[in-house]
N, CA, C and O of each residue as an XYZ file, in Angstrom:
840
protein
N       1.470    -25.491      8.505
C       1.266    -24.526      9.589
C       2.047    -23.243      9.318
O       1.505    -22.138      9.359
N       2.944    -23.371      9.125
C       4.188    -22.569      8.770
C       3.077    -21.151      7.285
O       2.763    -19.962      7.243
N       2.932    -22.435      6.387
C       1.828    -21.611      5.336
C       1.494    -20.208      5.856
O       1.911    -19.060      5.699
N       0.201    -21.078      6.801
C      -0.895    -20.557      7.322
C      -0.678    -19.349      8.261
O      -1.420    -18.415      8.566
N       0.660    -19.694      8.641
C       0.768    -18.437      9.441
C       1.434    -17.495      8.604
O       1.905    -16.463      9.082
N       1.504    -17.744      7.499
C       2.994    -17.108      6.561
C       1.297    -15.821      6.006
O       1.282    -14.590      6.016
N       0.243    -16.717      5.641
C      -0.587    -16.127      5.059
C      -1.398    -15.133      5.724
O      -2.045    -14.251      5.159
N      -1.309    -15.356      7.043
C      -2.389    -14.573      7.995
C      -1.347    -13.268      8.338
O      -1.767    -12.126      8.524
N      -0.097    -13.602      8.379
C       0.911    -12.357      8.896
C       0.441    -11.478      7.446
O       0.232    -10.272      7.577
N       0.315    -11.987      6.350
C       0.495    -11.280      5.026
C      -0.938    -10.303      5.008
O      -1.032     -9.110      4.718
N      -1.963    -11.234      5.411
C      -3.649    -10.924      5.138
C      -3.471     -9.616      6.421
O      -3.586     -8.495      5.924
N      -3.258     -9.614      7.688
C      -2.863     -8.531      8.514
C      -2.329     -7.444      8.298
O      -2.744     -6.319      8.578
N      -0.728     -7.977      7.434
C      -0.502     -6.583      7.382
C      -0.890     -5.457      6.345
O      -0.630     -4.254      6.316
N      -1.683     -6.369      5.419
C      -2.854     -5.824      4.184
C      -3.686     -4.679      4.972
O      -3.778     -3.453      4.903
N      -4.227     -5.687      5.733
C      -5.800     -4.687      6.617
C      -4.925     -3.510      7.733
O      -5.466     -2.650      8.429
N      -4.024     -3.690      7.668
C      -3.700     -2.631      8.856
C      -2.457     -1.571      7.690
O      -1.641     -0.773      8.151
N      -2.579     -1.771      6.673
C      -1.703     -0.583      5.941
C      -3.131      0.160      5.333
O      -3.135      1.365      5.080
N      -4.494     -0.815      5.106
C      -5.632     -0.467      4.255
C      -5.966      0.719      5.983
O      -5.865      1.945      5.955
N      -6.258      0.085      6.977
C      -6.645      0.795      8.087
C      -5.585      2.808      7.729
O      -5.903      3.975      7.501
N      -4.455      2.067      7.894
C      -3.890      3.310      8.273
C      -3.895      4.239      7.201
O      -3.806      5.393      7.621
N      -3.979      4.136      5.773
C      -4.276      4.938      4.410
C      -5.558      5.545      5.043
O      -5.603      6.745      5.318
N      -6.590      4.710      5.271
C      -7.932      5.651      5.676
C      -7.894      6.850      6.766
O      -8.574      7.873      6.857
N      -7.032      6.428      7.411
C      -6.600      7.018      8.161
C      -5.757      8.807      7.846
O      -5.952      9.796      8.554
N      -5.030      8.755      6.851
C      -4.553      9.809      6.174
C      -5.319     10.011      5.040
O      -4.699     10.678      4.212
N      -6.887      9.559      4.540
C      -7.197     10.252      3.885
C      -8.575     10.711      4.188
O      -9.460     11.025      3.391
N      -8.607     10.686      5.963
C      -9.554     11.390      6.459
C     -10.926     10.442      6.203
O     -11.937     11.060      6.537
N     -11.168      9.249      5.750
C     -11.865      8.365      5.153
C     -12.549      7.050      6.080
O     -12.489      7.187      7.301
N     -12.979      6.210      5.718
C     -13.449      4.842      6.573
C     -12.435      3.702      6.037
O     -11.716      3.798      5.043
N     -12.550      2.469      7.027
C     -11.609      1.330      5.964
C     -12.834      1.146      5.115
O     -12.787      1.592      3.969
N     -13.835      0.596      5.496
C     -14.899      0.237      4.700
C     -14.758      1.518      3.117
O     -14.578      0.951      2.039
N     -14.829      2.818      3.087
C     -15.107      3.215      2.054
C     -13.541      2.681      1.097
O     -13.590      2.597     -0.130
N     -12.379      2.399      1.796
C     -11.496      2.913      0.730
C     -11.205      1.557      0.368
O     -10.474      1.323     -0.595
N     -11.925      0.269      1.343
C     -11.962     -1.298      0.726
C     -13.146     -0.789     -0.904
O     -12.776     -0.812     -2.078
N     -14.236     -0.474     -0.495
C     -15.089     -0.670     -1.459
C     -14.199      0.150     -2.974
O     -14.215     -0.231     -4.144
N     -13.547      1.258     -2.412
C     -12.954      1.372     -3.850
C     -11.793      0.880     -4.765
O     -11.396      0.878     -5.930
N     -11.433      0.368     -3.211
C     -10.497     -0.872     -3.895
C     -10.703     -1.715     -4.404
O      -9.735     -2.143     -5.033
N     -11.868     -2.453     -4.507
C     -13.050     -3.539     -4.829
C     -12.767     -3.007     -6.546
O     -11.975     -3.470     -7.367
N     -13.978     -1.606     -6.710
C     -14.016     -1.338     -7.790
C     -12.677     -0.860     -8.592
O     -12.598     -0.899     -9.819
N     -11.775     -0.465     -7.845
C     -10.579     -0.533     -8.873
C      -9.944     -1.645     -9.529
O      -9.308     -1.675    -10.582
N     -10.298     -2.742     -8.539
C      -9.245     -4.519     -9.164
C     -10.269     -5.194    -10.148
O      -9.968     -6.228    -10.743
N     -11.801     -4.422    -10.339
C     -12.431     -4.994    -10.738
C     -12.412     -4.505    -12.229
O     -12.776     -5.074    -13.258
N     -11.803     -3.111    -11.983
C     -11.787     -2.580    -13.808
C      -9.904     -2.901    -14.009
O      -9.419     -2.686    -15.120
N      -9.331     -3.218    -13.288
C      -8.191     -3.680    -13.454
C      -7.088     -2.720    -13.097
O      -6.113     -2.510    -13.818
N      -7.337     -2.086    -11.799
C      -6.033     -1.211    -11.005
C      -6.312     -1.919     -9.706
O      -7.253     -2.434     -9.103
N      -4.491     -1.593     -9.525
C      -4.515     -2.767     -7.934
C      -4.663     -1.106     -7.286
O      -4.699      0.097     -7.543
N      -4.722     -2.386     -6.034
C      -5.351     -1.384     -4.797
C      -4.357     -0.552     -3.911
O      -4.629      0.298     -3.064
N      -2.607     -1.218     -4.503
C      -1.807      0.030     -4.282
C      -1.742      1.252     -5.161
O      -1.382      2.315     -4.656
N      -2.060      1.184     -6.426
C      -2.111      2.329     -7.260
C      -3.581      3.414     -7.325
O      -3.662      4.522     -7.855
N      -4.939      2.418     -6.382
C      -5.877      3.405     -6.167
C      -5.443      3.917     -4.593
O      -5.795      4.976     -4.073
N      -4.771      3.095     -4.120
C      -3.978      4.118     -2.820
C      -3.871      5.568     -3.053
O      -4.631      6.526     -2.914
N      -2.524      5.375     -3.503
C      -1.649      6.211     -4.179
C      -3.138      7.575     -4.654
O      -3.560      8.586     -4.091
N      -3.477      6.878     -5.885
C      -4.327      7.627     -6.415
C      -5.376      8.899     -5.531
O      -5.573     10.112     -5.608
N      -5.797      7.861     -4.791
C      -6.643      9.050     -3.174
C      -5.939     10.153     -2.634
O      -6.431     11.273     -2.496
N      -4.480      9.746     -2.250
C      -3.626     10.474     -1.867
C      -3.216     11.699     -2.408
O      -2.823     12.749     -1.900
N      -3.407     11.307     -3.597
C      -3.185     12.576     -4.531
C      -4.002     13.093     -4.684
O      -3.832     14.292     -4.460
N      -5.193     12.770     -5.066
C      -6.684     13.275     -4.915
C      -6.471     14.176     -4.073
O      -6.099     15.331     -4.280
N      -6.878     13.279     -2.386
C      -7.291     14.254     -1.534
C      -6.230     15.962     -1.476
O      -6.568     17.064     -1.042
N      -5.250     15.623     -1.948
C      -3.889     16.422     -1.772
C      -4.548     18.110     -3.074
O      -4.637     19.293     -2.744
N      -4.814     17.567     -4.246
C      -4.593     18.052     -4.911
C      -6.600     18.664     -4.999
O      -6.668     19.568     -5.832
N      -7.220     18.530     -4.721
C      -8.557     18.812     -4.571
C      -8.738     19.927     -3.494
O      -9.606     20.800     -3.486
N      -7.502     19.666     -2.369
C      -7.476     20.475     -1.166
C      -6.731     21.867     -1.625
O      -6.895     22.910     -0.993
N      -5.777     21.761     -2.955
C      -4.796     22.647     -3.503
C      -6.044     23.200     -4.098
O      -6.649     23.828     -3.229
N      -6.570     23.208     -5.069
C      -7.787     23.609     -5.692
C      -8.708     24.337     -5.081
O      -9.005     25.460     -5.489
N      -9.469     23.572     -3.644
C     -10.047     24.468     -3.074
C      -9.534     25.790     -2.837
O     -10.292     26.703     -3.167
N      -8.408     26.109     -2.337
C      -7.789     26.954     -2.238
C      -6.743     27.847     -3.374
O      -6.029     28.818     -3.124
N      -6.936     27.177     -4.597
C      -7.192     28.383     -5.606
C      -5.672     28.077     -6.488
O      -5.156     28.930     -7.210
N      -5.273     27.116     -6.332
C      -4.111     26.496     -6.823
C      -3.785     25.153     -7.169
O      -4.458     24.261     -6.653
N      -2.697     24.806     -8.102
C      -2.365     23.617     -7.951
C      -2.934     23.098     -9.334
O      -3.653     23.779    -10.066
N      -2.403     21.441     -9.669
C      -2.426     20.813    -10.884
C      -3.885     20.943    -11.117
O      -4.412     21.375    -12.142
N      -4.439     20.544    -10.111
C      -5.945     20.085    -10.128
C      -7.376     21.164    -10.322
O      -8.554     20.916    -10.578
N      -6.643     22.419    -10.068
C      -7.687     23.518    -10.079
C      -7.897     23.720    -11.796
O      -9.078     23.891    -12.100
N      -7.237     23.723    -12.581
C      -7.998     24.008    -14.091
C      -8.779     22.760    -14.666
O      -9.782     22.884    -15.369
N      -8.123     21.310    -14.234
C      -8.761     20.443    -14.739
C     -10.477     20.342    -14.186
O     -11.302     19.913    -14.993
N     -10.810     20.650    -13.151
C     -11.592     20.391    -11.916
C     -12.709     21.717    -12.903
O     -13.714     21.368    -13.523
N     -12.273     23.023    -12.835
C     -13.166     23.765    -13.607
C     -13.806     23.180    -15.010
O     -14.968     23.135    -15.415
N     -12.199     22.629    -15.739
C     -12.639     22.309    -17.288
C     -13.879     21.115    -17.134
O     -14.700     21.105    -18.051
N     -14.006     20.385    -16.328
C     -15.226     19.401    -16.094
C     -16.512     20.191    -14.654
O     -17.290     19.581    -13.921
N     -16.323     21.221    -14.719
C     -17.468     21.683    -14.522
C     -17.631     21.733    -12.762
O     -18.673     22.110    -12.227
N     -16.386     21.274    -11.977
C     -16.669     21.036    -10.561
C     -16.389     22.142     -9.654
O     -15.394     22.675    -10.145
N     -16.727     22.802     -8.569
C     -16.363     23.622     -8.099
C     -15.749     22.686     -6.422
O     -16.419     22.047     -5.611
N     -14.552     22.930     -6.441
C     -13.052     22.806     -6.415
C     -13.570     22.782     -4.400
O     -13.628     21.720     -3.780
N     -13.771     23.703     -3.962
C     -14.481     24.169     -2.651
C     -15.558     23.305     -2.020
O     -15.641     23.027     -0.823
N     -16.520     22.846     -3.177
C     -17.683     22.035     -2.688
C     -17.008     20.759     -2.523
O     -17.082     20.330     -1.372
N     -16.151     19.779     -3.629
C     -16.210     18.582     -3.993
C     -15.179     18.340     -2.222
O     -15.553     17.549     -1.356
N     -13.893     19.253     -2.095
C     -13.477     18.894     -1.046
C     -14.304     18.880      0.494
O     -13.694     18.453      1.474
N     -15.652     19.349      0.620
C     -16.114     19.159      1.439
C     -16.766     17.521      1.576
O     -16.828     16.820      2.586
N     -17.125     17.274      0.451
C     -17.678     15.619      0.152
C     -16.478     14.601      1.020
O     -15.339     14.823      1.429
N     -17.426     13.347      1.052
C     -16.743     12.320      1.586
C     -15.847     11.735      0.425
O     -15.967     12.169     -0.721
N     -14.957     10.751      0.740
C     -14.076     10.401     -0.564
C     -14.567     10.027     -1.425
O     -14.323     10.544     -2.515
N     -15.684      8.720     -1.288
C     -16.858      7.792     -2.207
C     -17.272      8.631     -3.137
O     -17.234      8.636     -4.368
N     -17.843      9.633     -1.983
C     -18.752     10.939     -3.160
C     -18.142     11.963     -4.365
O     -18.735     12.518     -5.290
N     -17.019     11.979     -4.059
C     -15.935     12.517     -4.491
C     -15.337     12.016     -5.774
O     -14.850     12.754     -6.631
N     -15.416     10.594     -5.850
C     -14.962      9.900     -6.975
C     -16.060      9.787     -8.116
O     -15.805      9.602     -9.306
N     -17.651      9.965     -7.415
C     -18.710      9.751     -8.016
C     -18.994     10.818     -8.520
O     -20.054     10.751     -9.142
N     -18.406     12.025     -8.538
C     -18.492     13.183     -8.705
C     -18.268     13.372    -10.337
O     -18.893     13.657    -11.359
N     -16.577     12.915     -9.743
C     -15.726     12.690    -10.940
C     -15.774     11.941    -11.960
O     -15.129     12.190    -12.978
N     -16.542     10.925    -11.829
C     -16.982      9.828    -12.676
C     -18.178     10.386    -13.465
O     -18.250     10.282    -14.690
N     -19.056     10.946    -12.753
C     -19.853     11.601    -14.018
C     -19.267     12.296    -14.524
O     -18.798     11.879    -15.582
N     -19.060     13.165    -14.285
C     -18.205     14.270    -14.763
C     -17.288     13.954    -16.298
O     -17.289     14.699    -17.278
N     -16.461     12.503    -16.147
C     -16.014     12.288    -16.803
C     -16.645     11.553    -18.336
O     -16.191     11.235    -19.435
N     -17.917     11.525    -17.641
C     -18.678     10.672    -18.670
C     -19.085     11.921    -19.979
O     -19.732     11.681    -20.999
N     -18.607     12.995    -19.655
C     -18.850     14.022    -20.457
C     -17.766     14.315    -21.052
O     -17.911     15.330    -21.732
N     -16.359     13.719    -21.119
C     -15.146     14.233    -21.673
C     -14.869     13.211    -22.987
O     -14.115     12.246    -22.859
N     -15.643     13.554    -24.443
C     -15.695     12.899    -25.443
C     -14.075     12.220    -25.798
O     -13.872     11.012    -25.911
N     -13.351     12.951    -25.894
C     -11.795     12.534    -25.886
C     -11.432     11.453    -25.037
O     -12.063     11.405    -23.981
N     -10.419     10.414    -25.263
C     -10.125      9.678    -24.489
C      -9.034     10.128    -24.250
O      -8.675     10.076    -23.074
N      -8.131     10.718    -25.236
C      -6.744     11.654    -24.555
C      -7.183     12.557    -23.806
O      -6.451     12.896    -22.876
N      -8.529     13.241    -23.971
C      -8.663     14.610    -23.191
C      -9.176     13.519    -21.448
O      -9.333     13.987    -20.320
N      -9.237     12.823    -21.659
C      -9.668     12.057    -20.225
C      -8.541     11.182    -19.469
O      -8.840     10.561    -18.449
N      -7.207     11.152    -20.015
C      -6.283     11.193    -19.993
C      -5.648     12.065    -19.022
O      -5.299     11.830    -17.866
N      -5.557     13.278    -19.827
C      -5.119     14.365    -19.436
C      -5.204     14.856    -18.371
O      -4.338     15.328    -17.634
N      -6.846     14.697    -18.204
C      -7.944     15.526    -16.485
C      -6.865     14.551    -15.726
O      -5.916     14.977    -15.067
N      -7.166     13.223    -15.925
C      -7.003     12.222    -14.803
C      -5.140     12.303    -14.184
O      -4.626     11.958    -13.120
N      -4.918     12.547    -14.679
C      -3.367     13.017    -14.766
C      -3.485     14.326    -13.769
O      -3.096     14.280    -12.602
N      -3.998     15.357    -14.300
C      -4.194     16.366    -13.691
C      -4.617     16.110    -11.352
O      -4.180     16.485    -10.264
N      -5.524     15.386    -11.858
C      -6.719     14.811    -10.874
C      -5.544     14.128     -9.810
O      -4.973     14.630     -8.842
N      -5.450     12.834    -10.391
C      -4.306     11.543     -9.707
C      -2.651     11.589     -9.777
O      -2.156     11.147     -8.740
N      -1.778     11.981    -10.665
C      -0.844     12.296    -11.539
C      -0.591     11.318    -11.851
O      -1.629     10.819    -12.287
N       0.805     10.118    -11.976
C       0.569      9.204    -12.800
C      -0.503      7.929    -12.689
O      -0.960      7.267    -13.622
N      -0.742      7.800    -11.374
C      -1.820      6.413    -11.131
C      -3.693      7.022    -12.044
O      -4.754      6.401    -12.108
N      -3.240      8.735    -12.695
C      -4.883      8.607    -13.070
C      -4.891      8.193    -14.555
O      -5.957      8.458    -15.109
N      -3.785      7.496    -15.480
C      -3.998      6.744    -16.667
C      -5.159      5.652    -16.241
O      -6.233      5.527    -16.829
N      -4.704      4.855    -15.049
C      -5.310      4.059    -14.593
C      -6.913      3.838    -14.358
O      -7.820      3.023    -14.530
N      -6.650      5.020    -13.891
C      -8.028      5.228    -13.555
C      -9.321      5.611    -14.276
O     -10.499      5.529    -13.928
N      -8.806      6.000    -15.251
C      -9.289      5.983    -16.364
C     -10.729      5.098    -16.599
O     -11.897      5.413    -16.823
N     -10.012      3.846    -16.425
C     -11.234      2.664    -16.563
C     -12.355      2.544    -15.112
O     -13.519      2.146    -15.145
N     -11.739      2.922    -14.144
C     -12.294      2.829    -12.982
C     -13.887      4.190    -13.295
O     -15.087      3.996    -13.492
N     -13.030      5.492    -13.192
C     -13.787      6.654    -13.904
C     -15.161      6.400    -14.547
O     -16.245      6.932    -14.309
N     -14.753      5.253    -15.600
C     -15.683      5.352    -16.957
C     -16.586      4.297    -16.431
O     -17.149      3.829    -17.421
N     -17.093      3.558    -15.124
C     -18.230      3.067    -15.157
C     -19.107      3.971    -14.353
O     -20.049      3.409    -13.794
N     -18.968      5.427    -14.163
C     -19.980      5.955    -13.812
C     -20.166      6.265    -11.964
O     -19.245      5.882    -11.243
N     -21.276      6.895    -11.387
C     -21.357      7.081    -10.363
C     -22.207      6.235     -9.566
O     -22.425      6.201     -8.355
N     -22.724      5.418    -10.746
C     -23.770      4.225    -10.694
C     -23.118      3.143    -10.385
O     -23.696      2.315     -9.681
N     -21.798      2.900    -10.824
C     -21.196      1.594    -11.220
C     -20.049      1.661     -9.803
O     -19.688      0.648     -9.202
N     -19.673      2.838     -9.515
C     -19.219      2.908     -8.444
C     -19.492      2.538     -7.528
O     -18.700      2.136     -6.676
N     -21.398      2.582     -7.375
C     -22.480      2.455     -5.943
C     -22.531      0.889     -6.433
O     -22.739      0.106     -5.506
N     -22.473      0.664     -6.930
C     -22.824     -1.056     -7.318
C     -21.743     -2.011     -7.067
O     -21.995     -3.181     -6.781
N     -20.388     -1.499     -7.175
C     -19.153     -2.280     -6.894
C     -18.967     -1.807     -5.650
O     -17.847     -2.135     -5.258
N     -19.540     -1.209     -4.887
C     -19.541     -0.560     -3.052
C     -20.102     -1.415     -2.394
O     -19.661     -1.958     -1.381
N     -21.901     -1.742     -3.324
C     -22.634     -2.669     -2.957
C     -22.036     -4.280     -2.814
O     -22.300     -5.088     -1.924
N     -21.279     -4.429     -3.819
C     -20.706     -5.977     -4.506
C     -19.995     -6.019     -2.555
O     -20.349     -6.670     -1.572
N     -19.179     -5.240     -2.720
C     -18.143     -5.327     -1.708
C     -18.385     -5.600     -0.656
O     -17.642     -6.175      0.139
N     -19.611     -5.181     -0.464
C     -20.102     -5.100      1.233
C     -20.732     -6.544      1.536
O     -20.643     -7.145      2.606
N     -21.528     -7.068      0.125
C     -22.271     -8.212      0.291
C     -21.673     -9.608      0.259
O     -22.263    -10.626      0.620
N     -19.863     -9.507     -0.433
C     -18.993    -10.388     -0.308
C     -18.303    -10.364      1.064
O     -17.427    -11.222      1.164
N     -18.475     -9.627      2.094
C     -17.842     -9.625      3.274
C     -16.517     -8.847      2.943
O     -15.682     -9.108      3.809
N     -16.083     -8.072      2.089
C     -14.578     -7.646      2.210
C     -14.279     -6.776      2.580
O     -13.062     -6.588      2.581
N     -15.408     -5.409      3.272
C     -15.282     -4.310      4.154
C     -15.513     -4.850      5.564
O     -16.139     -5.837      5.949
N     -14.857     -3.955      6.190
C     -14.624     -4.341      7.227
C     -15.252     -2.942      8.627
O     -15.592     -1.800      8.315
N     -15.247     -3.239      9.404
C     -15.896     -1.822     10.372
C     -14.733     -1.572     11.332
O     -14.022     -2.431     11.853
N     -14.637      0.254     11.527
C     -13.966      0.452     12.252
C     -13.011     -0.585     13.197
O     -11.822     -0.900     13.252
N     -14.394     -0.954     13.975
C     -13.764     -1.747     15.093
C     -12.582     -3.096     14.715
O     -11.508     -3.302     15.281
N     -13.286     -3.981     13.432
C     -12.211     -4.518     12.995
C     -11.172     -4.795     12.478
O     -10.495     -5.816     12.366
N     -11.063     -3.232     11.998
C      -9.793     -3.104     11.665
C      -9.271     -2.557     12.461
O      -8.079     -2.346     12.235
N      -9.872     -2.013     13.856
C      -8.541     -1.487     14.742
C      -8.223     -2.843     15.095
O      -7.038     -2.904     15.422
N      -9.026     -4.380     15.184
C      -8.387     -5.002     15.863
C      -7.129     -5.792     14.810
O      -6.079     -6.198     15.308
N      -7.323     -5.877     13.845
C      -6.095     -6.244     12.504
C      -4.664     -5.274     13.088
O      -3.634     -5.849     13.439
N      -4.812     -3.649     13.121
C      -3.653     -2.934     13.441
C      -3.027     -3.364     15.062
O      -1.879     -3.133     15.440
N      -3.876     -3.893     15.693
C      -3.196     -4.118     17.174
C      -2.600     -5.729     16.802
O      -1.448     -5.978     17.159
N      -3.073     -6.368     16.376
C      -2.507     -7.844     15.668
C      -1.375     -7.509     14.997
O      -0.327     -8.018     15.393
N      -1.349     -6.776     14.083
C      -0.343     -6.488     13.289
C       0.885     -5.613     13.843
O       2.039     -5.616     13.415
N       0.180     -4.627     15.235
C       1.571     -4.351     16.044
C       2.086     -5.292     16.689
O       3.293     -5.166     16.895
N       1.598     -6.195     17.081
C       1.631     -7.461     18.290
C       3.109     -8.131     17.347
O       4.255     -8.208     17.791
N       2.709     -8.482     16.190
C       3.518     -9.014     15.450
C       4.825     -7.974     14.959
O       5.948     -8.474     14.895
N       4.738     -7.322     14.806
C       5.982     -6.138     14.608
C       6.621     -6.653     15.765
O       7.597     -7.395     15.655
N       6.112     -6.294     16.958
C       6.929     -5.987     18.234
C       7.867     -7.836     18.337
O       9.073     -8.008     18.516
N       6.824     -8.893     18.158
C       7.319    -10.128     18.457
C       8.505    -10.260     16.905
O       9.143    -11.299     16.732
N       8.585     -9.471     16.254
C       9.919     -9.782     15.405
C      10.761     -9.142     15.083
O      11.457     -9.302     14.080
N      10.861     -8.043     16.136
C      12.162     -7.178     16.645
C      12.338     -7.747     17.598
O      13.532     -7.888     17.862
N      11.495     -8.269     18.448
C      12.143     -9.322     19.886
C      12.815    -10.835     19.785
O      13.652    -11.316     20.548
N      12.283    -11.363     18.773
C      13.014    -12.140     17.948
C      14.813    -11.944     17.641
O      15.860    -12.492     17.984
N      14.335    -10.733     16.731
C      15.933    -10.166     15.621
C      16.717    -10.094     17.125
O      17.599    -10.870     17.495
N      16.282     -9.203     17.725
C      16.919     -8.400     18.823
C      17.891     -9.901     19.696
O      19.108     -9.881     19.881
N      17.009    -11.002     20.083
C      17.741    -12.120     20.888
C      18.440    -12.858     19.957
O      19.631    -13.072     20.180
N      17.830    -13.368     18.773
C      19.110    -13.335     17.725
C      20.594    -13.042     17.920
O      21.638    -13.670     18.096
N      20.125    -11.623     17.788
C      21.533    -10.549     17.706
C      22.469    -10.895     18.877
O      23.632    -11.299     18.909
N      21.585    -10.606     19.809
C      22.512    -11.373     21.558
C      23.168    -12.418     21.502
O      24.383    -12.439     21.702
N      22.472    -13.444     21.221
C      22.408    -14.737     21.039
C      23.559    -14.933     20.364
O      24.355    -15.580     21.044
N      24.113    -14.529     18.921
C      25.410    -14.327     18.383
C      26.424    -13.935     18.639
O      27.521    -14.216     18.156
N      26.038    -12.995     19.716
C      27.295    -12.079     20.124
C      28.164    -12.561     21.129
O      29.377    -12.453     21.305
N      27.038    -13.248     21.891
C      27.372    -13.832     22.721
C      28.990    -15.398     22.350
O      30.126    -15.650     22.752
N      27.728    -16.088     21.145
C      28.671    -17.264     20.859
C      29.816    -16.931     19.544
O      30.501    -17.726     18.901
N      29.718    -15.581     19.456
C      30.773    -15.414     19.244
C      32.297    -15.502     18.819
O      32.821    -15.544     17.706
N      32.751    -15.513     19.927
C      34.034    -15.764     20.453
C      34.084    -17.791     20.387
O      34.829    -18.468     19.679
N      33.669    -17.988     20.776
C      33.549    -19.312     19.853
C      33.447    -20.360     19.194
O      33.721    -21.560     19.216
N      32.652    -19.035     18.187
C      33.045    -19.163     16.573
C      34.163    -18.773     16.481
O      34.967    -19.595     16.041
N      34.559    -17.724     16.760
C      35.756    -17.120     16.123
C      37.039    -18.056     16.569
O      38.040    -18.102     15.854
N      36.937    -18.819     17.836
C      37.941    -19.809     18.492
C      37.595    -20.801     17.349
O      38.574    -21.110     16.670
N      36.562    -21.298     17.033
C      36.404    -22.552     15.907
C      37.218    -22.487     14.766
O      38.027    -23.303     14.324
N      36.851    -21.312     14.339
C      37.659    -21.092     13.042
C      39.468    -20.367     13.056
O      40.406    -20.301     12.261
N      39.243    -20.039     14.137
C      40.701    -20.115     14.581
C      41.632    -21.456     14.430
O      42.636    -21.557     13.724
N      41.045    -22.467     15.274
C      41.318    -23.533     15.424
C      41.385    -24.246     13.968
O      42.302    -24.872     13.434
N      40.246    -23.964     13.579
C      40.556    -24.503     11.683
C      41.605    -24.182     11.011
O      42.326    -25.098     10.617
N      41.884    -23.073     10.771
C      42.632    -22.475     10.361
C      44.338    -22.589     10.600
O      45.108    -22.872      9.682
N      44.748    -22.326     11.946
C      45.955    -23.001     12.614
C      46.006    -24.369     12.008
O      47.025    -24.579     11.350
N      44.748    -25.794     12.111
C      44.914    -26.379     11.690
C      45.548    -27.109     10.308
O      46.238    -28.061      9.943
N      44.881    -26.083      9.875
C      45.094    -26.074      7.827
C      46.712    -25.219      7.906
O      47.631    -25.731      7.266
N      46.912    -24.275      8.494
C      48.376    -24.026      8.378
C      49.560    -25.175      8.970
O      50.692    -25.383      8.533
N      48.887    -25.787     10.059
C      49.766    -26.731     10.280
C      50.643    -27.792      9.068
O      51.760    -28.006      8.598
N      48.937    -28.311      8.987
C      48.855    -29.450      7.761
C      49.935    -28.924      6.828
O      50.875    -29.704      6.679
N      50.014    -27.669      6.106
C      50.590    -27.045      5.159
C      52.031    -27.584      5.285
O      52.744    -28.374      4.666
N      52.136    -26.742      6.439
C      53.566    -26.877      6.872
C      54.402    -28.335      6.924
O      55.469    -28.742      6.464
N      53.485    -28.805      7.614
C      54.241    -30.477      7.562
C      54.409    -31.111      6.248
O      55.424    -31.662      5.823
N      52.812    -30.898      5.421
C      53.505    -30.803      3.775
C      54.555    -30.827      3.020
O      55.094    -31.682      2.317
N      54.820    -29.393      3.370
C      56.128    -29.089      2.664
C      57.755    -29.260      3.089
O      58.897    -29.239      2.629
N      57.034    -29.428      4.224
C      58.127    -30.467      5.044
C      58.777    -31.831      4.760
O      59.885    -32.367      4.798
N      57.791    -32.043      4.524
C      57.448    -33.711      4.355
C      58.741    -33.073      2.579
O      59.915    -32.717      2.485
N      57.724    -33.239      1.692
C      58.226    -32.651      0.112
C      59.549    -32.848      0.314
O      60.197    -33.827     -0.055
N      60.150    -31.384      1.229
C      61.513    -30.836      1.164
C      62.326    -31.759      1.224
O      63.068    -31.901      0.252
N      62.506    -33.031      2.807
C      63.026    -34.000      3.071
C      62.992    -35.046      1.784
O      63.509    -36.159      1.879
């Protein structure tokens, strides 16, 4: 039982950190599960395609506006910087994925992705290289295994997952009381030990001296 609940607190607070990322990247849970799908599937976890969006969206938004790591790489593959940030995130990656299917170099694809992600776009690399096709197909995979989820259920994961926050600061919190309280004693217990063990000592060497 203990497990089971050990596993469901864990599976919760998954869906409600996945909820709240979508959340800062202006996105759905459903889209940023499905690219999490396709990232574990070319072999990046789904905290480093986090990460990766984050920077995205960050550095695509720098670009539009005429600056930043991402504005020369974004030209050198042919994208205009203004349009792609109007796209949804999905579309955005599919963008980039063709895009990349044109960068003969594997250092020079390196490089963009760096530019693009900063360090999580080595990674991505592999994600990139199945295309805008392979993207829509591991979106598809995702949806038909049940592992996206809709709005609504993931607001209800984040209210579960506050429910549980709150019940283990109320926990810590009576804990804490709870100690403070018994206290004094403890501190009389080990008082009492202690006096004891000095006693003992004493009569010891008492004892010895005689």
């Amino acid at each position: 039982v203990a497990g089971m609940g050990f596993a469901l607190s864990k599976q919760v607070g998954k869906i409600d950190d996945v909820a709240k990322t979508a959340k800062k990247l202006g996105t759905s849970v459903a889209t940023l599960q499905e690219l999490q799908y396709a990232a574990e599937i070319t072999g990046v976890s789904a905290n480093t395609m986090n990460m990766a969006m984050q920077r995205l969206t960050r550095r695509v938004s720098e670009a539009a506006s005429g600056f930043g790591e991402a504005k020369g790489a974004l030209q050198e593959l042919g994208i205009n910087a203004a349009k792609l940030e109007k796209m949804p995130l999905d579309k955005q990656m599919e963008v980039l994925a063709d895009a990349f299917q044109g960068v003969e170099s594997e250092a020079d694809k390196v490089r963009l992705a760096m530019k693009l992600f900063d360090s999580e776009g080595v990674a991505l690399v592999n994600t990139l290289a199945i295309g805008s096709e392979g993207l829509r197909e591991m979106a598809k995979e995702a949806n038909e295994l049940g592992i996206t989820l809709t709005e609504f259920e993931a607001a209800q994961f984040e209210e579960m997952n506050d429910q549980i926050t709150r019940m283990q600061f109320s926990a810590s919190a009576a804990a804490t009381t709870f100690t403070a309280e018994l206290l004094p004693v403890i501190q009389g217990i080990f008082t009492g030990f202690s006096d004891a063990g000095y006693g003992a000592s004493t009569f010891q060497n008492a004892a010895i001296s005689a």
